[in-house]
LUMMAR-864284 format. One record per residue: residue in one letter; z negated, x negated, y negated of N, C-alpha, C in turn. Coordinates in steps of 0.05 Angstrom, whole numbers, plus 5000, padded with zeros to 4 digits. Layout:
BEGIN
AZXYZXYZXY/...
This chain:
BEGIN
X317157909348318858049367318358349366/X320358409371319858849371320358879412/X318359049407317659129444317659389443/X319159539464319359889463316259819491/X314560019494312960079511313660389516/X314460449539314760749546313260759572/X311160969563309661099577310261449596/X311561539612312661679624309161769639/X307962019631305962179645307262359663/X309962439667311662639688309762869680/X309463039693309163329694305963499698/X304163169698301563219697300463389667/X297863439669296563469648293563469645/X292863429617289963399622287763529636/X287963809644286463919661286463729691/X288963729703289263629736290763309737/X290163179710291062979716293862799718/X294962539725296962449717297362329742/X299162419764298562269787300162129786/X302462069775304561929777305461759748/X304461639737304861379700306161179706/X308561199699311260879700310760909676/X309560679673310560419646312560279638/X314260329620316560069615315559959595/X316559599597315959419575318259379570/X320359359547322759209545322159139516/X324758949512324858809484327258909480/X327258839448328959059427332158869437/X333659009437336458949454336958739480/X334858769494334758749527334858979537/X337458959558337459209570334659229594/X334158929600332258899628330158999621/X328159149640325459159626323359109658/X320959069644318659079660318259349670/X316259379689316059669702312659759710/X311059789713309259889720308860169739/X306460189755305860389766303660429760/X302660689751299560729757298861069758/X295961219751295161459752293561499729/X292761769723290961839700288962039708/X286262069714285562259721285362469703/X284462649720283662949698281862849667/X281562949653280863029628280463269607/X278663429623278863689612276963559579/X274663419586273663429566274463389534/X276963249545278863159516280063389506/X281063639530281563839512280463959500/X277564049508275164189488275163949467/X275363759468273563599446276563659423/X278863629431280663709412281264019396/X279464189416280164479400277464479380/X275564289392273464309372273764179346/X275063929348276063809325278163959312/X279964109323281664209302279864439282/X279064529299276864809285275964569262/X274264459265272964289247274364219212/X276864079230278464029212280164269192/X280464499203281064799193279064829175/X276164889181274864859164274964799140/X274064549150273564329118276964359112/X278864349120280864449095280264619070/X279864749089279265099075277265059050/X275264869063273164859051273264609012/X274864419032273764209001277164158997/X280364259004282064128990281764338964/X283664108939282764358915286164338918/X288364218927290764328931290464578954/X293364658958293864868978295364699001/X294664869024295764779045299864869043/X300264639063302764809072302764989084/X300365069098301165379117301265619099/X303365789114304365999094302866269104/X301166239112298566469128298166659105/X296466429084295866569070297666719043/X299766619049301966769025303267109046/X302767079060303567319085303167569077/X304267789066302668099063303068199099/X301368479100301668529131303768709125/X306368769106308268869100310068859105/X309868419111312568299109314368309141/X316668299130317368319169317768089177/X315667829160316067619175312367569182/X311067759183308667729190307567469210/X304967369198303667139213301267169222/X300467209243297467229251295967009239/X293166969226291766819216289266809233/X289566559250286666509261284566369247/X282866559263279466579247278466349268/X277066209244275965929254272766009271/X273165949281269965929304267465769294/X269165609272266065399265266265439238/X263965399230263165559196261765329194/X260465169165259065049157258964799169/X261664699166262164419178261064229162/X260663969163259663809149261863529160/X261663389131263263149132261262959158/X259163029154257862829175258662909216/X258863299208259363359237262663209241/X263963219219267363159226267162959239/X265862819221266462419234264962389264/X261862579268261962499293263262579323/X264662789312266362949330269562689340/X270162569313272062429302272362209325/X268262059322268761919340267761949372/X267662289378267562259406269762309409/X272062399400274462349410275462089427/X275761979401275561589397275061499426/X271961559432270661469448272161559479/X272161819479272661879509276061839511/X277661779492280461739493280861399505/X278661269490278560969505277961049532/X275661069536273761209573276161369589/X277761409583280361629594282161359605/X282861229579284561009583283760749600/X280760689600280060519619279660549639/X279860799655280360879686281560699699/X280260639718281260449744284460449747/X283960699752287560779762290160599742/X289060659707291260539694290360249683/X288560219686287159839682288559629686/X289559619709292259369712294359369701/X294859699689297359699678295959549648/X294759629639294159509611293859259607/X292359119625293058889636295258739628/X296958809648299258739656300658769627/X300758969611302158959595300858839569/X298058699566297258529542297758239553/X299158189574300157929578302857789570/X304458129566306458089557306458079529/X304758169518304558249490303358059474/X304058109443302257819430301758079400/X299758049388298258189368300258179345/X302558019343303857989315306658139317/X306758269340308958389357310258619344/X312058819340313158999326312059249356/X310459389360310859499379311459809386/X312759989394313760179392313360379421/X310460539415309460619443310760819444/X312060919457313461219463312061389496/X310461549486309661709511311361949512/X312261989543313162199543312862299561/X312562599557309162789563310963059558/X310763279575310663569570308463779560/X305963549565302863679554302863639522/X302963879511303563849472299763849468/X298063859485295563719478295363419480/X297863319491297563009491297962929456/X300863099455302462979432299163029406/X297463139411296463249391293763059389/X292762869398290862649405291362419380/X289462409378290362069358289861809377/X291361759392292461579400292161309387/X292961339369292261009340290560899348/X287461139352284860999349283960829374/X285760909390285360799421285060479421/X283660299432283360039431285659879434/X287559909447291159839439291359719427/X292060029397293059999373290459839358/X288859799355286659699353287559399349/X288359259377288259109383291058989377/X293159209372295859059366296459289338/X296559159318295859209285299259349283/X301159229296303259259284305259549315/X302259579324304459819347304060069331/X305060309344305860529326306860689351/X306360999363306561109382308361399361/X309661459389311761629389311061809411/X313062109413312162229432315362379443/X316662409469319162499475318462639505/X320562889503320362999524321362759555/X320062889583320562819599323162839618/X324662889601328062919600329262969580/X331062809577332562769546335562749558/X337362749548340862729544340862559513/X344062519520345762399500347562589489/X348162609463349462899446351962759444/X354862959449356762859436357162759409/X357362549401358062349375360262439364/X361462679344364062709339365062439323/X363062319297362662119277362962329258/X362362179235363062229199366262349197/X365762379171368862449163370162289155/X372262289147374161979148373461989113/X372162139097372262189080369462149068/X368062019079365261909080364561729069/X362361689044362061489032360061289052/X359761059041357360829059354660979054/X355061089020351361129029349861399046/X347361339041345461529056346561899056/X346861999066347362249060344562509066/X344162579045340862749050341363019047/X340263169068341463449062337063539061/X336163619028334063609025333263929019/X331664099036331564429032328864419023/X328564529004325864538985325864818985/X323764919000323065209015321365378996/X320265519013317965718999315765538984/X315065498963312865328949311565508933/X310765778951307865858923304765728943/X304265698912301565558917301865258921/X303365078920304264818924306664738901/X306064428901307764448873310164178893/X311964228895314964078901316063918884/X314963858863316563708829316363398847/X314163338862314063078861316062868881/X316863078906318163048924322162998912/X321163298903324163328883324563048876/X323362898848323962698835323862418853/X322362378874322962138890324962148901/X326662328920329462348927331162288907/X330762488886332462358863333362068859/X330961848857331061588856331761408870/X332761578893332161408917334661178917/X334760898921338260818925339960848946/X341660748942344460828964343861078983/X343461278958343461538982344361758964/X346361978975347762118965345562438977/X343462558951341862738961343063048954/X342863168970344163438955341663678959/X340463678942337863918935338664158939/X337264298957338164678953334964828965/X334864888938332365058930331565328935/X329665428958329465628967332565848973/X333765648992336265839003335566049025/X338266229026337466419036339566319072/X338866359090339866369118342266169116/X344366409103346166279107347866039092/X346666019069347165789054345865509072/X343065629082342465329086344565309122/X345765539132346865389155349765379148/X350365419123353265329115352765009107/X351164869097350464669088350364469117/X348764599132348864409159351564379173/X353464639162355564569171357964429159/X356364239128358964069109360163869134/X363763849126364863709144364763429137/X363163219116361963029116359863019129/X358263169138356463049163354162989139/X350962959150349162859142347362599161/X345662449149344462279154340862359170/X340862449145338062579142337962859126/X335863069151335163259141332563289121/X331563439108328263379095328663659091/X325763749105324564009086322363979074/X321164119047318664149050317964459038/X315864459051315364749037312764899050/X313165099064311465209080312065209108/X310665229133311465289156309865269172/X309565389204307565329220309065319245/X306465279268307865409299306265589307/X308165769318306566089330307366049361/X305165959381305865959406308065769414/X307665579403310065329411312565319396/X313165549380315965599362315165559334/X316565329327316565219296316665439275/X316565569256318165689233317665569202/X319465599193319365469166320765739153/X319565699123319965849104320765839084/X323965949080325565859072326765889041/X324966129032324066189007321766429005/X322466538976319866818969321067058975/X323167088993324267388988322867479006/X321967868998320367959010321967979050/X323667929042324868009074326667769082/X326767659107329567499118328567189098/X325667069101324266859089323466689108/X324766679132323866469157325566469170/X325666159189327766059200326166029227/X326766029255326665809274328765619267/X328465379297330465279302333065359314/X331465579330334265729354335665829339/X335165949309336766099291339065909273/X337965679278340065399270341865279282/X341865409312342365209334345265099330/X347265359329349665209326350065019299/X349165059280349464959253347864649259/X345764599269344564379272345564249298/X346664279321348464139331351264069326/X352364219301355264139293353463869279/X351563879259350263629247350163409257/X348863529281348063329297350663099313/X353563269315355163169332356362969307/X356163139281357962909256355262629247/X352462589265351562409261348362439247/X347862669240345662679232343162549251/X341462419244338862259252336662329254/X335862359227332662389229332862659215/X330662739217328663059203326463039203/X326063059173324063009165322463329157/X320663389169319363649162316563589149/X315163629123313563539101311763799098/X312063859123310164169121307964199143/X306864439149304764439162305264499199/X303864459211304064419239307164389248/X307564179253310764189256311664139283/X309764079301310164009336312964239347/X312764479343314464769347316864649344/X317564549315320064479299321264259314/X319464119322321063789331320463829366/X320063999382320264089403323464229403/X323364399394325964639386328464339379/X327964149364329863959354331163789380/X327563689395328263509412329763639438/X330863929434332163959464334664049459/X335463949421338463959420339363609414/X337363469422337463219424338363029401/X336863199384336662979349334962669364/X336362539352334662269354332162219344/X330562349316329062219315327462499293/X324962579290323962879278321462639268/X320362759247317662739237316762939223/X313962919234312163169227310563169227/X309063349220304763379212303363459236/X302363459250300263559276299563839269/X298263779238297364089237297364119210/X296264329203296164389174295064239154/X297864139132297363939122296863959089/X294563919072293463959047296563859025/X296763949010300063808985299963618985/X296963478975297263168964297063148984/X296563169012297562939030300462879047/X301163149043304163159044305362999023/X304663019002307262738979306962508979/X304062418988303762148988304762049020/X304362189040305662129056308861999062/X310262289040312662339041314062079021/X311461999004313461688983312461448994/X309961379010308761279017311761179042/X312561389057314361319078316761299072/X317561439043320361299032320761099021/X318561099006318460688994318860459014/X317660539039318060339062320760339070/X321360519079323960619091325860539079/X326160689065328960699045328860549020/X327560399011326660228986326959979003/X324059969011323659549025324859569047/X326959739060328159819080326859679108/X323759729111323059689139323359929161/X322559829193323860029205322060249204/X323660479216322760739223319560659232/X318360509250316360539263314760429240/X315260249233314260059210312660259183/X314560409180314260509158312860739150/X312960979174310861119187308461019194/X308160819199305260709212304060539184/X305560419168303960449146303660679123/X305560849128305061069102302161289120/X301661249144301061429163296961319153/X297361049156294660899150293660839123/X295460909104295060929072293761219070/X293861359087292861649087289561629086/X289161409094285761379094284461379076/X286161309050284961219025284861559019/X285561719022284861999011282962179029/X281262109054280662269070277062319057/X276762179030273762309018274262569015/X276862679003277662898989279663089016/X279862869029282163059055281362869081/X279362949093278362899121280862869148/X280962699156283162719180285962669164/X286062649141288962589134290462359152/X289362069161291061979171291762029201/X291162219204291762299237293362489238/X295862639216296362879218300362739225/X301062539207304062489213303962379242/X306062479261307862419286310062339290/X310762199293313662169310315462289331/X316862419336317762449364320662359361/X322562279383324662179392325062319417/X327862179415330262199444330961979448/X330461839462329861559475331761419484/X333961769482337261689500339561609476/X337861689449338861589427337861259419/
């Protein structure tokens, strides 16, 4: 069976707490669902323990990938007029042994968070409904982007139900006018794929899996400038799926991606897309896929023109773990055609097999949705 679990935290946050957590349980085309009530107390300690782990993890990037990251920090002159502040890490001489134990006081106090009195019956309540062989599809939705940034997975749950897989959506969502396709529209996949700024990272590999891919019509455009890539969003066949990869970060909650090498006019927001990616969005476009570094900004900026469905990296993400991610989740997907959640949650957990050489790799892909999609 497939079960949506939506978790609604309302307007709390980890400092002061969750006073108000409705739970829904429903099943995949039941409109009826279960309901819960419960609370979350404060948790400041999870936020230190997460700025400490990210430092950590900054680090040892820095320290043992022998690829380049996607963040485009370090390609930046203080010339360019797309300048990026580069923060200086606080922790020096990390050790694989400090990562993991940091790794698992996360772990630890994210269960201790979750076993609070307050939300105990709800969990309860909802492993009665549940059975371990279940398709399960946790969607929290949270305004605290320190929630979205937690590994969640490791929590005793997912633990305990092999086949759930968590999502993250704002605490108000809409439904987008649907214009449809063009009458002129083939059946298959339609990919509108922007292969960005890539110095210091090599793109060949990404390139050639799209290539391969079946029943999907991909159209490649390689380090475009502005307005090509928002004439493209605006083909009157409509797209399926967006994909970038390249460089990009978030500065203060706002996504940017980088859209090639020119010394000037080499970054995008989303707000600079807006009309171009809601005409997309009205002829049907779905998912976006962003294959770059901290992408929370990008799929925030997405989720409040009410795309259905964004994926992205937490934080700055090493090459090879961006491609294996990125085939790892199209072989599932689009090959053995399992679902969206399915297929993320195993390309997400194959990430483990690389974390001798890339620490934290499987904790960096996210989900987020519009729930009203």
């Amino acid at each position: 069976m497939i079960y949506s679990v939506i978790i609604n935290l309302g307007y709390g946050n980890l400092h002061e707490g969750f006073p108000v957590v409705t739970v829904g349980l429903r099943e995949a085309n039941n409109p009826r669902s279960q309901q819960f009530m419960g609370s979350l107390p404060p948790a400041p300690n999870l936020v230190n323990l997460y700025r400490n782990w990210r430092l950590m993890y900054q680090s040892l990037c820095d320290r043992l990938t022998v690829d380049s990251s996607r963040s485009v920090s370090k390609y930046v002159t203080d010339d360019d007029d797309d300048e990026l502040e580069i923060d200086e890490a606080d922790i020096t001489n990390v050790s694989i042994v400090d990562f993991d134990d940091i790794c698992q006081q996360l772990q630890l106090n994210i269960n201790n968070w979750l076993d609070s009195p307050e939300i105990l019956n709800i969990s309860r309540l909802l492993r009665a409904g549940l059975h371990p062989a279940d398709e399960i599809r946790v969607i929290i939705e949270t305004q605290d982007t320190i929630i979205q940034k937690l590994p969640w997975h490791c929590s005793s749950f997912f633990q305990d139900y092999p086949h759930a897989e968590v999502s993250f959506a704002n605490t108000e969502y809409q439904q987008t006018l649907h214009l449809g396709r063009s009458k002129f529209s083939c059946h298959q996949v339609r990919i509108l794929a922007i292969l960005g700024n890539s110095q210091g990272i090599d793109l060949e590999q990404e390139k050639q899996f799209l290539k391969t891919l079946p029943d999907a019509e991909v159209e490649l455009i390689i380090k475009p400038s502005r307005q090509e890539f928002n004439d493209k969003l605006w083909d009157s066949q409509g797209w399926d799926m967006l994909f970038f990869a390249g460089h990009s970060q978030t500065d203060e909650e706002t996504g940017i991606i980088y859209i090639n090498e020119n010394s000037t006019h080499n970054s995008l927001t989303i707000a600079q897309l807006t009309e171009a990616l809601k005409a997309a969005i009205e002829k049907g476009l779905k998912i976006a896929i962003f294959n770059s570094c901290d992408g929370l900004g990008l799929a925030h900026s997405l989720g409040k023109l009410n795309l259905p469905t964004t994926i992205v990296m937490r934080e700055p993400v090493p090459n090879r773990v961006a491609e294996e991610f990125f085939n790892y989740f199209l072989q599932g997907f689009a090959v053995e055609q399992k679902s969206l959640y399915t297929s993320v949650q195993e390309a997400r957990r194959r990430l483990q097999g690389l974390e001798n050489d890339f620490p934290g790799a499987s904790w960096l892909p996210v989900i987020l949705i519009n729930p009203a999609e």
